[in-house]
C-alpha positions in Angstrom: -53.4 20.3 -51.4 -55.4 17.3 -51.4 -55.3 16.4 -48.0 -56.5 20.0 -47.2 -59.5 19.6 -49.5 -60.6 15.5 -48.0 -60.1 17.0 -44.4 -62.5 19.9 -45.5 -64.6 17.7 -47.5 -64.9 14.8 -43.6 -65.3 18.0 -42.1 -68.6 19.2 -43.9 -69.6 15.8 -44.2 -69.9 15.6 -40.3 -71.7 18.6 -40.1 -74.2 18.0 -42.3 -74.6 14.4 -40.4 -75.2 16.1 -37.3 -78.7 17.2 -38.5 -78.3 21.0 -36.2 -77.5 24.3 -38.0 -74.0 25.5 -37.1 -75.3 28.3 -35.1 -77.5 25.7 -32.7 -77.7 25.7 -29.0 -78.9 22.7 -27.1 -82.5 23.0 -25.0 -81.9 23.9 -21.5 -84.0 21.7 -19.1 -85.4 22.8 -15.8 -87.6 21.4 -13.1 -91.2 23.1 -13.2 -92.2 20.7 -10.3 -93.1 17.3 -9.5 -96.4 15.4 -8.4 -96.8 12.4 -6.5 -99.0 9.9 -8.9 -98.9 6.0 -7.0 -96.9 5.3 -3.8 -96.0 1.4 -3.8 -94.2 -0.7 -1.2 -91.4 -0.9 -3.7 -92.1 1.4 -5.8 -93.0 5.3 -6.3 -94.7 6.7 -9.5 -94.4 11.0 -10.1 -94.8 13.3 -12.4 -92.1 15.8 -13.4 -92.6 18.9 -14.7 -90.0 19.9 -17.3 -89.7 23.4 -18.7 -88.0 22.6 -22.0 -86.3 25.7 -23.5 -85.0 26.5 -27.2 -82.9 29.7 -27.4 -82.6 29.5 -30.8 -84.2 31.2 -33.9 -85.9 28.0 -35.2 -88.5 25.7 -33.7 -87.4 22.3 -32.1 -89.3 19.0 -31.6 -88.8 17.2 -28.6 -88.7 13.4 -30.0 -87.6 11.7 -26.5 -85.7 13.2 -23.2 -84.1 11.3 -20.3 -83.1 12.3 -16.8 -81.9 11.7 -13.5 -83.1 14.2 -10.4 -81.7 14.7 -7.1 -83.4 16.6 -4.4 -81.5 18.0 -1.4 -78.1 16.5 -3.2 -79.9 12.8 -3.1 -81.0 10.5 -6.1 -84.5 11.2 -6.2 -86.2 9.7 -9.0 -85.1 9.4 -13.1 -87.5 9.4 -16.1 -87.4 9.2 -19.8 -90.5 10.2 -22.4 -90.6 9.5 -26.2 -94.0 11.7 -26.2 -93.5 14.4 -29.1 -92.9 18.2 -28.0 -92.8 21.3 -30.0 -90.9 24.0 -28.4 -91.2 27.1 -31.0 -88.1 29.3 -31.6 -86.8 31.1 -28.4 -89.8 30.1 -26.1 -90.3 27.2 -23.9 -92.5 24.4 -23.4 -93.7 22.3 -20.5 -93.4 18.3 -20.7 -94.7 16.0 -17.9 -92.6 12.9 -17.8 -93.6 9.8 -16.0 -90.5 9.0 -13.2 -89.9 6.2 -10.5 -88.0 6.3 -7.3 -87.2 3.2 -5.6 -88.2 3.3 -1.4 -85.1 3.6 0.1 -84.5 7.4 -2.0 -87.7 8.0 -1.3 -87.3 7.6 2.8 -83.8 9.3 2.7 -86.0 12.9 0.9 -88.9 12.5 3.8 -86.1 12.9 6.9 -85.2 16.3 5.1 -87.9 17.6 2.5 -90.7 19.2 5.4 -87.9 21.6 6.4 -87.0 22.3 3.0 -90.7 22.7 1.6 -90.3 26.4 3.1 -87.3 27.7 1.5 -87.4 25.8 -1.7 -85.7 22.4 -2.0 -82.4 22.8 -4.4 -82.3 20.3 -7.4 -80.0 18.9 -9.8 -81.4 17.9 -13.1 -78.9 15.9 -15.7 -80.0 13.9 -18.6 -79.9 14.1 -22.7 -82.7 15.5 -25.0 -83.1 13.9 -28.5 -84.4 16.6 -31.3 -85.7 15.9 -34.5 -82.8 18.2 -35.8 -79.9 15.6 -34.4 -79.8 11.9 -35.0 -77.1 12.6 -31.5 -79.0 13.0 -28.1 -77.6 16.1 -26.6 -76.4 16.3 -23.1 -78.1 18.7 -20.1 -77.5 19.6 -16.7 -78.8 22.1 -14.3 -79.1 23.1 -10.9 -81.7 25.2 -9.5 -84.5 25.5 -6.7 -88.0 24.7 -7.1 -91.2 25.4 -4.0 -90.9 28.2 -2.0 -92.5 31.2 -1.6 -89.6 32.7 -4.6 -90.4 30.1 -7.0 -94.1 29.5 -8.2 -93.0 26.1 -9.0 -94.0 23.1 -6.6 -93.3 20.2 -4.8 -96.3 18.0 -3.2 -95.3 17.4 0.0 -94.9 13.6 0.3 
């Protein structure tokens, strides 16, 4: 009897440390589209777009996300932003986060991104999001399509 009532006693005790109701879904992240800032010899500076979405019934804030993309099944670039985000209950919200690629991704995307620019170029997004509701950062990972005629979303042709 009193091991039944410390296991239930560890197990309330971790949800409450986990900061989300019990009922919580993570954000889901997508790729709204992605600007070139700076083009170095070493170095290239973009901007993401992220469409952060909260399918729950309460409001979230964003307190720091970071992720790696991949264009065309290639590392492309990776990011991370500690800029504060409100994303209201079951809406969504668009972040821009600051990302780097190093040349020699960079040259690999040019030999196939012109012929992809027409049809869309297929992404995979992966990364964690950190909530005010979680002292955990909570895992994310998506696949999806962004440019083309389909999708209003872009990619500046590099």
């Amino acid at each position: 009897m009193l091991q039944r009532w410390l296991v239930g006693l560890i197990a309330l005790g971790l949800t409450a440390c986990s900061g989300l109701p019990l009922n919580a879904v993570a954000p889901k992240v997508s790729v709204d589209g992605v600007d070139i800032k700076s083009l170095g010899l070493f170095e290239q500076r973009f901007e993401v777009g992220l469409r952060v979405n909260n399918p729950n019934d309460f409001d979230l804030t964003i307190e720091a996300l970071d992720f790696e993309l991949e264009l065309n099944g290639r590392p492309f670039a990776k990011g991370l932003t500690r800029a504060m985000t409100r994303v209201p209950a079951a809406s969504s919200s668009l972040v821009r986060v600051d990302a780097a690629t190093q040349s020699t991704n960079l040259i690999q995307q040019i030999k196939t991104l012109p012929d992809a620019l027409k049809g869309g170029v297929p992404y995979r997004i992966k990364g964690r999001v950190k909530t005010d509701l979680s002292p955990r950062w909570l895992p994310f990972e998506r696949n999806g399509m962004v440019g083309g005629e389909k999708d209003k979303s872009r990619v500046k042709a590099i």
